[in-house]
C-alpha positions in Angstrom: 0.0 0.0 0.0 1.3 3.9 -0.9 1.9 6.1 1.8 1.5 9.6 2.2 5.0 9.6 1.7 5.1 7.8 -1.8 2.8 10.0 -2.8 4.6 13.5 -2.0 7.6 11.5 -4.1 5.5 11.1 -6.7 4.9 14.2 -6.6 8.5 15.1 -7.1 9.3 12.7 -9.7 6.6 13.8 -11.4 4.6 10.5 -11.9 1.4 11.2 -11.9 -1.2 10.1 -9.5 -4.4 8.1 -9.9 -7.5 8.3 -7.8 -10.8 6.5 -8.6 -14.0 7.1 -6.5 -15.5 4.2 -5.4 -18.5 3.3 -3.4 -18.4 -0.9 -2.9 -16.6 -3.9 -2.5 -16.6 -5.1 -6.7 -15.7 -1.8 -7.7 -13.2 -1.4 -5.3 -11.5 -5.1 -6.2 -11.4 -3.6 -9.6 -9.6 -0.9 -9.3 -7.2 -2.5 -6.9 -7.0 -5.2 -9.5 -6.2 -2.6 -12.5 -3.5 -0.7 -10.0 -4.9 2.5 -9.0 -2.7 4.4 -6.7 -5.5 6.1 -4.8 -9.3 5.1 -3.7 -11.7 7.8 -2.4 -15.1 7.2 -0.8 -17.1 10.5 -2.0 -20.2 11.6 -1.0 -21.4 11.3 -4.1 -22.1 7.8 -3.5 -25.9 9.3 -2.1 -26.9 10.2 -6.0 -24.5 7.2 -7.3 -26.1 4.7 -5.4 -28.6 5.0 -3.0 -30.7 7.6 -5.3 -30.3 10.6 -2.9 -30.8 14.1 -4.6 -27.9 15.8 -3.1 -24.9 14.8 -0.7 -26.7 17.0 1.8 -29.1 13.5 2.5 -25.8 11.2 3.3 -25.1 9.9 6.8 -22.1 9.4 8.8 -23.2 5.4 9.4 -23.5 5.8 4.9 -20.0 7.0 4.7 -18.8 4.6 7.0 -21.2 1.5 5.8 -19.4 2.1 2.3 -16.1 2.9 3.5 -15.9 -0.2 5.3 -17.0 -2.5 2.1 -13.9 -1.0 -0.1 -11.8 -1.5 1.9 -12.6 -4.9 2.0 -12.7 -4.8 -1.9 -9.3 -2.7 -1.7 -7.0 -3.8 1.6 -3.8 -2.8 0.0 -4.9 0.5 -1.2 -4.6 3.9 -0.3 -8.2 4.9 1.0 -9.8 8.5 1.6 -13.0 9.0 3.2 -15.4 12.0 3.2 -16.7 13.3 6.1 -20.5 14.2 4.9 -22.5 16.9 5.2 -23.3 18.4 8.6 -21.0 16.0 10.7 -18.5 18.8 11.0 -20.1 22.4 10.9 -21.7 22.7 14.2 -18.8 22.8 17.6 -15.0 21.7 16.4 -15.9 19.5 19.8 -18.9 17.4 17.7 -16.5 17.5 14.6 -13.6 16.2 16.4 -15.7 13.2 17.3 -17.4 12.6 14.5 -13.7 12.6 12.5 -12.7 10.3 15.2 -15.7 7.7 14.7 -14.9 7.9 11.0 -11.4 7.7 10.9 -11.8 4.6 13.2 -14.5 2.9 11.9 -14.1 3.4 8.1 -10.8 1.8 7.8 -9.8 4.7 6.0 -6.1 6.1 5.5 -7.2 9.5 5.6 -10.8 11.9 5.7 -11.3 14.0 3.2 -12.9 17.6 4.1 -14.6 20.5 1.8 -14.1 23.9 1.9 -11.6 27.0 2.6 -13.3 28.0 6.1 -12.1 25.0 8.1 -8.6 25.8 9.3 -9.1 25.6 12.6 -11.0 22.2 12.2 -7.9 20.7 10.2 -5.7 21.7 13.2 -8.3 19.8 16.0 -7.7 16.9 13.3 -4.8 16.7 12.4 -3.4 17.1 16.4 -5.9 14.1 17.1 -3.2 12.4 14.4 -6.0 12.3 11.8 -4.4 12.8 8.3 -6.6 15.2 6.4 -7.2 15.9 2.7 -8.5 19.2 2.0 -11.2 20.0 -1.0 -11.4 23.4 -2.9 -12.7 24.7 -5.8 -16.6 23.7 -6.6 -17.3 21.8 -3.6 -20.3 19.3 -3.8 -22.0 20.1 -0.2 -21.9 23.7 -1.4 -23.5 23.6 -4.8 -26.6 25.0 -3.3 -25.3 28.3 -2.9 -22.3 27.9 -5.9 -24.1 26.0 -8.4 -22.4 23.4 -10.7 -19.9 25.8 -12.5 -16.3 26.7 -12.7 -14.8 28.4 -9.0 -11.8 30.8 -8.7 -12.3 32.1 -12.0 -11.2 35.8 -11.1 -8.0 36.2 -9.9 -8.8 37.3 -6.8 -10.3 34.3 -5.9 -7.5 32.2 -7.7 -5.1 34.3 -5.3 -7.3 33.4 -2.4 -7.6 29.3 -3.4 -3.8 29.3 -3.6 -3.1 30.9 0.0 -5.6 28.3 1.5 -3.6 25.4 -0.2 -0.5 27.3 1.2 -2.0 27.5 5.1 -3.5 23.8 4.6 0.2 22.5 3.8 1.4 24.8 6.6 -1.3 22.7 8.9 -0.4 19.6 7.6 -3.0 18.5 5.3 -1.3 15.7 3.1 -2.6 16.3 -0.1 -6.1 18.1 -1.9 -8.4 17.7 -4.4 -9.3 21.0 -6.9 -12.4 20.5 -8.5 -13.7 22.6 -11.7 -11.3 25.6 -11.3 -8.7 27.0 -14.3 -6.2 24.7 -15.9 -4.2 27.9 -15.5 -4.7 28.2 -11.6 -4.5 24.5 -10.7 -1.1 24.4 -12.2 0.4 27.5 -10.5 -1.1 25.9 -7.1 0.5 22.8 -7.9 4.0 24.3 -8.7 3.5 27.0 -5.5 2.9 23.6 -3.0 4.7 20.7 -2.0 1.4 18.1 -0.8 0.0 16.7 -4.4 -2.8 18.3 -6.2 -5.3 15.7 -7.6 -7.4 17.3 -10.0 -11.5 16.8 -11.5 -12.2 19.1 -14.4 -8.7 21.2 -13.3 -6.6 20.2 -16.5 -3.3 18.4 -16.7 -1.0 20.6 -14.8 -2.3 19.1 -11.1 -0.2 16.4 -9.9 -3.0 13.6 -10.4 -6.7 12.9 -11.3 -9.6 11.9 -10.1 -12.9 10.3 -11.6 -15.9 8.5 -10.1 -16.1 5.0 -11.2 -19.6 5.1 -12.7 -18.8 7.5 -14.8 -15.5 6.1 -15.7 -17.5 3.0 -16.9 -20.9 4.3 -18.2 -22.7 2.3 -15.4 -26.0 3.6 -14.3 -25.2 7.6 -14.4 -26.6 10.3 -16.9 -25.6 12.9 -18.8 -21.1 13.4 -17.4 -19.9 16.4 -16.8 -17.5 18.1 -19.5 -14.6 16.9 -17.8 -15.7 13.2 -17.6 -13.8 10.5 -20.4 -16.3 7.4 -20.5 -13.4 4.1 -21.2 -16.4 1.6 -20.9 -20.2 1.3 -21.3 -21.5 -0.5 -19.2 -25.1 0.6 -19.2 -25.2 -0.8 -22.8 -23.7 -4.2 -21.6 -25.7 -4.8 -18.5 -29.1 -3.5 -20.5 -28.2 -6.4 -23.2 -26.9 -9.4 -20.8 -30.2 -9.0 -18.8 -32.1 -8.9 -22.1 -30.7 -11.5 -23.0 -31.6 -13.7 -19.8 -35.3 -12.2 -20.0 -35.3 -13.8 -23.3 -33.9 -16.9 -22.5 -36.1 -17.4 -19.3 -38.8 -16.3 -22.0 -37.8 -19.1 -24.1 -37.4 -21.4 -21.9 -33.4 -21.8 -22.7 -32.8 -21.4 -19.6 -31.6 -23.2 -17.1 -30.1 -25.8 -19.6 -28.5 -28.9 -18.7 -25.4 -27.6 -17.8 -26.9 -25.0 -15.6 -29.5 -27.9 -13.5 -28.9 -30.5 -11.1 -29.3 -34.0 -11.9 -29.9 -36.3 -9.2 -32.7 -37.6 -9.1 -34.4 -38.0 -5.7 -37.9 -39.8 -7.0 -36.3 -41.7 -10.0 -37.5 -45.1 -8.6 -41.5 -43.5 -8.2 -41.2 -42.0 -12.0 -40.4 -45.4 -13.3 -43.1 -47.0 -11.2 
């Protein structure tokens, strides 16, 4: 398994790192499989896969539910976990806690938090020997006041995104995700820092990526944002293997003989 470590050299070397967002056991076992440096638990998972409107609806026991089934999938990868909406607003007291339980409980390597306002929380964390990635730029649990467009786009705010990357590092946040924010910025913030960048819809200049696995794969998701690649489609597969066994079931094709038991428990009152 990477360390924090491996990835700051990384970093250095300039490899570049790969994150995948996961939400279950399979998927995780995948992407372990297919050597993914990096695994993160989002929030997203309540749209992805439990059908929630907005991240706002997910749970602590969700995130660590979920957390705890890839790392099952995934024990020799790099984990991060998001702490969800409303488990660390309120007292840095309840937050504390609530990172704790997660921390614990998830099996997590590190907890993943949102916004540029936290700096104190980071340092109640990361004293309680929690590592911490930080998340700026459009921040999911936010998009109902920021709405889903590009952030920092003036350079004030580009010079304001930078100095919180710079006082995160300072605090000791290991590494942090810039989503939907200039090519141009993410690149300067990535040269102007030593903990790795990973970017989502931030251009190539940030020291890794990150995508969510459904829309990696086409499976179950609609219309990707702009800075979503599909590689697979598996909507199109499933839809036509479970035609196909409709049909089959339909037809009566199956189950065949290779697909049935044949002992047979009354064969002396059939032939009688």
């Amino acid at each position: 398994m990477k360390s924090t470590m491996d990835f700051i050299e990384m970093k250095k070397s300039g490899e570049k790192i790969t994150m995948l967002t996961a939400y279950d056991y399979p998927s995780a076992r995948q992407a372990e499989a297919a050597g993914i440096d990096m695994i993160l638990v989002g929030d997203s998972l309540g749209m992805t896969v439990l059908g929630y409107a907005s991240t706002v609806e997910v749970t602590l026991e969700d995130m660590i539910h979920h957390a705890r089934a890839v790392r099952r999938g995934a024990p020799d990868t790099y984990i991060v976990v998001d702490m969800p909406f409303g488990t660390y607003h309120a007292s840095h007291e309840e937050a504390v806690k609530n990172a704790i339980r997660l921390y614990q409980e998830s099996g997590a390597n590190a907890i993943k938090i949102e916004g540029a306002h936290l700096k104190g929380f980071v340092h109640h964390l990361i004293d309680a020997g929690i590592p911490v990635v930080g998340h700026l730029g459009l921040t999911p649990q936010a998009v109902g006041l920021t709405g889903f467009r590009m952030q920092a786009s003036s350079r004030e705010e580009a010079d304001e995104l930078i100095e919180t990357l710079q006082n995160f590092e300072a605090l000791g946040v290991v590494m942090a995700v810039l989503e939907a924010i200039p090519s141009d910025l993410a690149e300067k913030a990535a040269r102007q820092t030593q903990m790795p960048l990973i970017g989502i819809g931030a251009g190539i200049g940030t020291d890794g990526q990150v995508l969510v696995y459904h829309d990696v794969l086409k499976y179950g998701t609609g219309r990707p944002p702009r800075f979503v690649k599909q590689y697979g489609d598996f909507d199109k597969a499933g839809i036509k293997a479970i035609g196909e066994y409709i049909s089959e079931v339909k037809d009566q094709k199956f189950p065949d003989e290779n697909t049935t038991y044949k002992k047979k428990v009354y064969e002396d009152e059939n032939n009688g």
